[in-house]
C-alpha positions in Angstrom: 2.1 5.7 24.9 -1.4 6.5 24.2 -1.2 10.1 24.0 -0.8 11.6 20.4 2.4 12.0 19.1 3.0 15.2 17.4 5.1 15.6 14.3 7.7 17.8 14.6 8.3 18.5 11.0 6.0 18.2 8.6 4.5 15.0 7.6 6.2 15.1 3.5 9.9 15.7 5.5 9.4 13.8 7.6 8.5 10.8 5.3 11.8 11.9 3.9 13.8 11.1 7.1 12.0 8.1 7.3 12.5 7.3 3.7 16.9 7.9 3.4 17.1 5.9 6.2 15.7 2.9 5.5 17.3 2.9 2.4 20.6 2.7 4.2 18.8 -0.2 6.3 17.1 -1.9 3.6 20.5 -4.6 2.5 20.3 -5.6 6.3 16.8 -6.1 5.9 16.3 -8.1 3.0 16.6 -11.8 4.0 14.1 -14.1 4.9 12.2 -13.2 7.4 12.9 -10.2 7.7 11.1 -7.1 8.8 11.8 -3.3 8.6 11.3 -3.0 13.0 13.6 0.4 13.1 11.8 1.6 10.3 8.6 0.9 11.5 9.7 3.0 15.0 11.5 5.6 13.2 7.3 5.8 11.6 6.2 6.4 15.2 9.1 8.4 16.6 8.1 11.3 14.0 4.6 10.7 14.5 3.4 9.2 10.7 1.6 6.1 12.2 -0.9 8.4 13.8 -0.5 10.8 11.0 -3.5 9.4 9.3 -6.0 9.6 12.4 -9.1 12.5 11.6 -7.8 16.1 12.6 -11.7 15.9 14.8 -10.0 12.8 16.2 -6.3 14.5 17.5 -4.7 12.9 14.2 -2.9 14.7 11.5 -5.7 14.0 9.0 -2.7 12.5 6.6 -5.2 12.1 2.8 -7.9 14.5 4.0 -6.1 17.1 2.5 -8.1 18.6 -1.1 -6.6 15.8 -3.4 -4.6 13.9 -1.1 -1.4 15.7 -2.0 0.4 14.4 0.7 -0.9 11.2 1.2 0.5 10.7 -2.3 4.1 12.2 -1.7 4.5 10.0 1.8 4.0 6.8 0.1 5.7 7.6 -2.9 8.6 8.9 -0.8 8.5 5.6 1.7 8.3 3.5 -1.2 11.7 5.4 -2.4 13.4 4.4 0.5 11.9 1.3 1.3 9.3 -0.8 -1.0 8.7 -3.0 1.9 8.3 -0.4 4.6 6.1 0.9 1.6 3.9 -1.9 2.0 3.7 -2.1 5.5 2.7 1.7 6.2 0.3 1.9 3.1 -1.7 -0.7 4.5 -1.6 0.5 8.2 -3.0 3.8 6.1 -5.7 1.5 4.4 -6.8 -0.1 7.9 -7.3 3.4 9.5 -9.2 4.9 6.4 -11.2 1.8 6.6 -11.9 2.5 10.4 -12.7 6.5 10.1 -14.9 5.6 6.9 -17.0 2.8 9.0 -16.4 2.7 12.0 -18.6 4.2 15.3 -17.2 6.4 18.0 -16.2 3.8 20.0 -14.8 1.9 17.6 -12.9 4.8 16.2 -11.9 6.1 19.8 -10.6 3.0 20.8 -8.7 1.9 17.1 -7.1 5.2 16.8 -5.9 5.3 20.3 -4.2 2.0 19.7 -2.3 4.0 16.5 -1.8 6.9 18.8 0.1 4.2 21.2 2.3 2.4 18.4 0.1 -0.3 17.0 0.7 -1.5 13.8 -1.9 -1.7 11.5 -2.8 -3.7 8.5 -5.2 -4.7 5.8 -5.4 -9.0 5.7 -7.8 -10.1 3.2 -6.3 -13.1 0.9 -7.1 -16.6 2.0 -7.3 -20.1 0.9 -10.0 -20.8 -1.4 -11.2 -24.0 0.3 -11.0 -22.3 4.0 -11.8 -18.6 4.3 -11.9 -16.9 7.5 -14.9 -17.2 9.5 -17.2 -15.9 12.7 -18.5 -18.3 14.3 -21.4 -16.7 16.4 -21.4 -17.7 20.1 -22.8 -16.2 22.8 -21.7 -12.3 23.7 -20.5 -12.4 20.1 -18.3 -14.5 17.6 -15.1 -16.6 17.8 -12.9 -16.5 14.8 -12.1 -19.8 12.6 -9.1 -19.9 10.5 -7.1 -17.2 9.3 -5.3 -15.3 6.1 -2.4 -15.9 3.4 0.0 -13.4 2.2 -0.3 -11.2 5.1 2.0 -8.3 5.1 3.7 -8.0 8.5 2.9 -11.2 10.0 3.7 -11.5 13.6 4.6 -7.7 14.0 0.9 -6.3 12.6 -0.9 -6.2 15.6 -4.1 -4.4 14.9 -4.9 -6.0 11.8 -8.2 -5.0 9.7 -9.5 -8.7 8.6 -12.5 -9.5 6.6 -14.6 -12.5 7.6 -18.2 -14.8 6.6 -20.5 -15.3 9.3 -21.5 -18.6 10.5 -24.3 -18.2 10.4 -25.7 -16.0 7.7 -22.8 -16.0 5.9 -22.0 -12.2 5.7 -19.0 -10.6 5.3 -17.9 -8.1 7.8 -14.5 -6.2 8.8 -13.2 -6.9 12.1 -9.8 -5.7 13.8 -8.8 -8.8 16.6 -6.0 -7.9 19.2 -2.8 -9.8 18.7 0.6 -9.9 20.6 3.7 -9.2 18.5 5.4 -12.6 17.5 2.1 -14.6 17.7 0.2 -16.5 15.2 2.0 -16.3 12.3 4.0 -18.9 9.5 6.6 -16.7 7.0 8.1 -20.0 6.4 6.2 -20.3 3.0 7.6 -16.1 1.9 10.5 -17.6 0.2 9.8 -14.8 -2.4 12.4 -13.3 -5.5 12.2 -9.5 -3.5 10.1 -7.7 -1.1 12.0 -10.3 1.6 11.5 -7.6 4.4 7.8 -7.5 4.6 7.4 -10.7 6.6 4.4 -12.0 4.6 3.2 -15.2 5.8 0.2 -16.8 6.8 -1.8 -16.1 10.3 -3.9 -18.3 12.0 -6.7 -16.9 13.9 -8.5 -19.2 15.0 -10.2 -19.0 18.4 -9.7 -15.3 18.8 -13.0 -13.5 20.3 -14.6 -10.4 18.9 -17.3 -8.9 20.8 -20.4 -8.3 19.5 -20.1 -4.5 18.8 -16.7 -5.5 16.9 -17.9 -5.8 13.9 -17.0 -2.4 11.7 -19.5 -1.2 9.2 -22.1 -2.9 7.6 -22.2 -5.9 5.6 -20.2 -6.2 2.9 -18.8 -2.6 3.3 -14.8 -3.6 2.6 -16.0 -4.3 -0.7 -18.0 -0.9 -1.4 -17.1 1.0 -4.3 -15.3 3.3 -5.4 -13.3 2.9 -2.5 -12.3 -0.7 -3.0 -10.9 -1.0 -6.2 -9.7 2.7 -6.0 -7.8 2.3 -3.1 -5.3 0.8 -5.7 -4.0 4.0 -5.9 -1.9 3.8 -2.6 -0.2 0.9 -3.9 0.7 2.8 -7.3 2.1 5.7 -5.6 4.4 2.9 -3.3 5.3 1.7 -6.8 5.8 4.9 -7.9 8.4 5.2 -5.0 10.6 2.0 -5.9 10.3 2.8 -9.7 12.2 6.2 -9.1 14.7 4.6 -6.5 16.0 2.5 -9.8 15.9 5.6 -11.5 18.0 7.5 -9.5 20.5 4.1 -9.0 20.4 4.3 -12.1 21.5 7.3 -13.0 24.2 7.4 -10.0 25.4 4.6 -11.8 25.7 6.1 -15.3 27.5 9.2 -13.4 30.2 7.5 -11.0 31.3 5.4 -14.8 31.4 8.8 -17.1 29.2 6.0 -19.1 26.4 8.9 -19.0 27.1 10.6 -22.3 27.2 7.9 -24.2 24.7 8.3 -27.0 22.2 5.0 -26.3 23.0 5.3 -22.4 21.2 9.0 -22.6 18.5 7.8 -24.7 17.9 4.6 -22.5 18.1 7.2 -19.5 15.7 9.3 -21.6 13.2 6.6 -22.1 13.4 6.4 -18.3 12.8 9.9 -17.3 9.5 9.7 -19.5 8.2 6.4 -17.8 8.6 7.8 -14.4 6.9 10.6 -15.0 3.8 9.4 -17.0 3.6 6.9 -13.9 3.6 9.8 -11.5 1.0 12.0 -12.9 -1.4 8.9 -13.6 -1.2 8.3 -9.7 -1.2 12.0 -8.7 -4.7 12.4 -10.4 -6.0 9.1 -9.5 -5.5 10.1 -6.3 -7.3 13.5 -6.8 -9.9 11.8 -8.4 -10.5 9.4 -5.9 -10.6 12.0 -3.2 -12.7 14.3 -4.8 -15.3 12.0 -5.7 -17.9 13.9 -7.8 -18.3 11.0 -10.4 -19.6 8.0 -10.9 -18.5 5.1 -9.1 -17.5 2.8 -11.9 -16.0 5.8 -14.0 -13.5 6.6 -10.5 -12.5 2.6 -10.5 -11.9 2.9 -14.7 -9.4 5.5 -14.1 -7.5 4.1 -11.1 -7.6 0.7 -12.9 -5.7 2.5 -15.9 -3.4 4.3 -13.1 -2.4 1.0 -12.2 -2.0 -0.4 -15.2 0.3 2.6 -16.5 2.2 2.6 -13.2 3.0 -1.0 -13.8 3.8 -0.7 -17.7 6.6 2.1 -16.4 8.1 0.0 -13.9 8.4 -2.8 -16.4 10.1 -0.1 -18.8 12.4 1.4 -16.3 13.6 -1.9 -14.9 14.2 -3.2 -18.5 16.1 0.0 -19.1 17.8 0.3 -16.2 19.1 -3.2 -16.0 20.5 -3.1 -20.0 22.1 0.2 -19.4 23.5 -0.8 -15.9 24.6 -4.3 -17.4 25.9 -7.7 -15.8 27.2 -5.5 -12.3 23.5 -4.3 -11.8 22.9 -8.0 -11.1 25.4 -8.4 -8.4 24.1 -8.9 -5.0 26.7 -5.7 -3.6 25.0 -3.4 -6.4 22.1 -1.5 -5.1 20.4 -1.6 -8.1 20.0 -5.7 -7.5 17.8 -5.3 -4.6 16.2 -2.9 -5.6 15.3 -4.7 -9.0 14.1 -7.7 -7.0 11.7 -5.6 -4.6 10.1 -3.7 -7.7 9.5 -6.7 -10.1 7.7 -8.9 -7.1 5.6 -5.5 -5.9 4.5 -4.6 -9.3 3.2 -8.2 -9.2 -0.4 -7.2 -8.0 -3.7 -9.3 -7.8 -6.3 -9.5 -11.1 -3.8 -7.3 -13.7 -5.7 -8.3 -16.5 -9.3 -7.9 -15.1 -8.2 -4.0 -14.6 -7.5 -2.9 -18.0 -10.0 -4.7 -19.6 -12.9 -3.8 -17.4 -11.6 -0.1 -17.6 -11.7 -0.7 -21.7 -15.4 -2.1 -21.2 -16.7 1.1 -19.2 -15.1 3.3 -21.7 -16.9 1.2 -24.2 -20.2 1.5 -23.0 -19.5 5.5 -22.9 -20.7 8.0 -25.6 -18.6 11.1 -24.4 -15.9 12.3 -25.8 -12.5 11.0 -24.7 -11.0 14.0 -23.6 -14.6 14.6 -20.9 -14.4 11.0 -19.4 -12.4 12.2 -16.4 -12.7 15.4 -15.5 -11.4 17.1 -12.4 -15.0 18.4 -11.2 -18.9 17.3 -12.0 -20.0 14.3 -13.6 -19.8 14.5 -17.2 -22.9 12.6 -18.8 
């Protein structure tokens, strides 16, 4: 189990295996409490859950590629087949960027063997406002003290990437605990509209140990821009993935009626085509941007705030579309496009929506350029 796993296609098709069939696994999925476990083996059979490991580290170096090309198509085309599979392996691919960006040798030797071996990753950082997590220093190293809400994979993350305040000094630092499949973890609070199969609850980690060289990075180095904010890419591109699964329901629909022709039904279907793709090539060059970084911090985190922000605005559209053109059936439970409407609307439902186009207005604001030089592909553009 802990030797690398080699991909036998590559990584794109085989996202696309993965992808077509979760989508025929995703009505037995979606209940409460549920959770995507063939899909999440089918990630390891083909070797994507170590697909993101450093090439210098025996990984596939998934999103080190110039622009992160196919970073970008996987979770688009996981999101496609599954937007909470989608969920789940964009934020295993968060926890082990996070660990190649910051963490030491040993750190990353051990945390990407674990991948290697089948762990599931994760990125936990949302928690009560009255009762944050917290590392209580002890001797040998620090004892953990509460836990997180909305956690993504609860009870099946096992290698999850946690933020947490020293106590004391009160510093925030990234550690990644050890927990046993099944442990730990409350879903019965997830009583969500969609996204049913990402078993998101709340964890409790109270009196787990982390040893004194277990805390990754430096203070306050989850937070570091342009990476924080501009992760928010990943998401978009999973977004991207469910908006053109209604699209393409959608569409199937419109062809199995004969109902495609029809004047308004083309131009609704239109309207459609044009949303997706505007949302595609906003997260295609956030992405680029992002992994290129050549400028400015703040002027990276404008343009994936915008990304977002677009991507959501087209998901709105297409839903509204494709729900008026697909009419009452569309909102029957044996309809795929129902499911699939419910896991959209609650994943385009992502933290501080407001905050992102507005501070995105205010850098462009405080800009003298031109317009057209404010994002570039290459150089910094004064």
């Amino acid at each position: 189990m802990d030797q690398p796993i080699r991909v036998a296609h590559s990584i794109v098709d085989a996202a696309r295996m993965v992808a077509r069939a979760a989508a025929a696994r995703a009505a037995e999925h979606d209940h409460d409490g549920g959770f995507p476990a063939a899909d999440i083996e089918h990630l390891r059979t083909l070797g994507l859950l170590a697909a993101p490991i450093p090439r210098d580290e025996q990984g596939a170096g998934l999103g080190e590629e110039p622009g992160a090309s196919d970073l970008c198509d996987v979770l688009r085309i996981i999101g496609s087949g599954s937007l909470a599979l989608g969920r789940l392996y964009e934020g295993h691919v968060n926890a082990l960027q996070l660990v190649a960006r910051y963490g030491d040798a040993s750190q990353r030797t051990r945390l990407f063997a674990d991948a290697r071996g089948g762990h599931l990753f994760g990125v936990w950082n949302t928690e009560p406002a009255d009762d944050g997590l917290k590392l209580v220093e002890q001797p040998g190293g620090y004892r953990l003290r509460a836990g997180k809400i909305l956690a993504s994979g609860a009870g099946f993350v096992t290698r999850p990437l946690v933020t947490a305040r020293t106590i004391p000094g009160d510093r925030a630092f990234m550690v990644v605990p050890e927990l046993a499949s099944g442990t730990r973890a409350d879903l019965s609070a997830w009583r969500a509209h969609g996204m049913r199969a990402s078993a998101t609850g709340k964890v409790d980690l109270t009196g787990l140990e982390i040893a004194q060289d277990g805390l990754l990075g430096e203070a306050d180095s989850y937070s570091k821009q342009p990476y924080f904010f501009g992760g928010a890419w990943r998401f978009a591109a999973v977004q991207l993935g469910g908006i053109e699964a209604v699209l393409d329901i959608w569409r199937d629909h419109l062809r199995r009626t004969g109902r495609g022709h029809d004047p308004h039904q083309s131009a609704r279907l239109g309207e459609g085509l044009v949303a997706t793709e505007s949302a595609r090539l906003w997260v295609e060059r956030a992405a680029r941007i992002v992994f290129e970084d050549d400028l400015r911090p703040e002027r990276i985190v404008a343009y994936v705030h915008l990304a977002r922000t677009a991507v959501e605005a087209a998901g709105l559209s297409v839903l509204q579309l494709a729900q008026r053109s697909v009419g009452l059936l569309g909102f029957l439970r044996d309809h795929p496009l129902e499911r699939a409407s419910r896991d959209l609307a609650t994943y385009l439902r992502q933290p501080a929506p407001d905050f992102a186009l507005t501070s995105a207005a205010h850098y462009v604001l405080g800009e003298t350029g031109s317009a057209g030089d404010l994002w570039r592909d290459s150089g910094d553009v004064p």
